[in-house]
C-alpha positions in Angstrom: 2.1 -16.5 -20.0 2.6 -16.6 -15.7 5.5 -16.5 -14.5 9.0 -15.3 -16.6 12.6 -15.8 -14.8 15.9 -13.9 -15.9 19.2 -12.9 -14.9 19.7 -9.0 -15.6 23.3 -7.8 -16.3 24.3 -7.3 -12.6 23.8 -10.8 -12.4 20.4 -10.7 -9.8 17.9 -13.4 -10.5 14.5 -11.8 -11.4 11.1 -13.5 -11.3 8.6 -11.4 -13.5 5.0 -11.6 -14.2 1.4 -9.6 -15.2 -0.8 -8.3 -12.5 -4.1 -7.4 -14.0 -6.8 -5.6 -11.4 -10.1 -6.8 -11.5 -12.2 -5.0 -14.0 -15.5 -4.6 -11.9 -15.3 -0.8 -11.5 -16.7 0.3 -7.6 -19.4 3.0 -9.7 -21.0 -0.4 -10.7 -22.3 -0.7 -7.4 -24.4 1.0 -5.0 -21.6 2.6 -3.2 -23.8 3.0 0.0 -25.0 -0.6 0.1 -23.9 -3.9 -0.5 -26.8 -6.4 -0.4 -26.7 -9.6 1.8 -26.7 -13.1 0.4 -29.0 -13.7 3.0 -32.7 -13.7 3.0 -35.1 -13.5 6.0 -38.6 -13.9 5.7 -41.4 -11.2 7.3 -45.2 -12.4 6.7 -44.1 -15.4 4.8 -42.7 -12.6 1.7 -38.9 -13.1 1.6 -36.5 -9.3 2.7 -33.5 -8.4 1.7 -31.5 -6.9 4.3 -28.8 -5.1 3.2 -26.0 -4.5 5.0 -23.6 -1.1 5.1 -20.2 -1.2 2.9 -18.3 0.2 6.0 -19.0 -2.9 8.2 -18.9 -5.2 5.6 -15.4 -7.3 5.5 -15.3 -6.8 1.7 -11.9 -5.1 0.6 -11.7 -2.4 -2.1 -9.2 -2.7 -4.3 -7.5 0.6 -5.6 -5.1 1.1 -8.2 -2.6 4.1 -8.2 -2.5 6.0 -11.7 -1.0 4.6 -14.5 -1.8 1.1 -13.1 -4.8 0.8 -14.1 -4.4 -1.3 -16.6 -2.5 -3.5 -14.9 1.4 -3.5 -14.0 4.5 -5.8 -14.6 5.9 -7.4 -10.6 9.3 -7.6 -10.6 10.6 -9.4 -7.9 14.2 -10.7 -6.7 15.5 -12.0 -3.3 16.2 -8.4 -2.5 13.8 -6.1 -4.2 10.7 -5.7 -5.5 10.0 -3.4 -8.5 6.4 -2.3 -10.4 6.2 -1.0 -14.0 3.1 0.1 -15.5 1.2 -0.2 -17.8 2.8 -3.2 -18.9 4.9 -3.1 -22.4 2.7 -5.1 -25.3 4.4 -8.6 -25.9 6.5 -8.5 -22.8 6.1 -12.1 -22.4 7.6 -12.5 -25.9 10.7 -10.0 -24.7 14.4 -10.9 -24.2 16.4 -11.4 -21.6 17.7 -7.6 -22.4 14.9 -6.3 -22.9 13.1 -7.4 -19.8 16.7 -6.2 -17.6 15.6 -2.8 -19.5 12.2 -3.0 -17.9 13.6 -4.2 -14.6 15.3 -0.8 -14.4 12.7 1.3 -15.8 10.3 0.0 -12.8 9.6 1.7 -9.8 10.9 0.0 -6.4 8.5 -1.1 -4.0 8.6 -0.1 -0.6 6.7 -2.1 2.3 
């Protein structure tokens, strides 16, 4: 299921829907090093350079406890809300019950 619309009992429209962070963990790589795609060649035998994880432009995602398996976005014209971990079978929920998990989410603030 994506994407879930409702009205909650103040009468706000609320779009709703699963964010799930990747599961690659960062300890499953080198944390020093991330190798380059690109190869040069030394004495005709092909070198990998490798290139330092502070210059490279790759971003790092991190997740906040109790997020880390993933998080209900709640989001109306006016707010934004999170709620994690995300209730089993919340895209089988009702209208009440997700206006139930509207409130018990935390507001976002930019």
């Amino acid at each position: 299921m994506g994407l879930r619309t409702f009205v909650d009992q103040n009468g706000v429209t609320w779009d709703v829907w699963l964010v799930q962070p990747s599961s690659r963990d960062r300890r499953d790589v080198d944390r020093r090093a991330i190798p380059d795609r690109r190869t040069r060649f030394r004495l005709g035998e092909p070198v990998r350079r490798v290139l330092d994880r502070r210059k490279s432009r790759t971003p790092w995602l991190f997740v906040r406890e109790g997020y880390e398996r993933g998080w209900l976005a709640f989001q109306s014209e006016r707010e934004r809300r999170r709620l994690g971990p995300p209730p089993q079978n919340w895209d089988k929920a009702t209208r009440e019950e997700l206006d139930a998990y509207s409130r018990m989410a935390t507001p976002v603030t930019k």
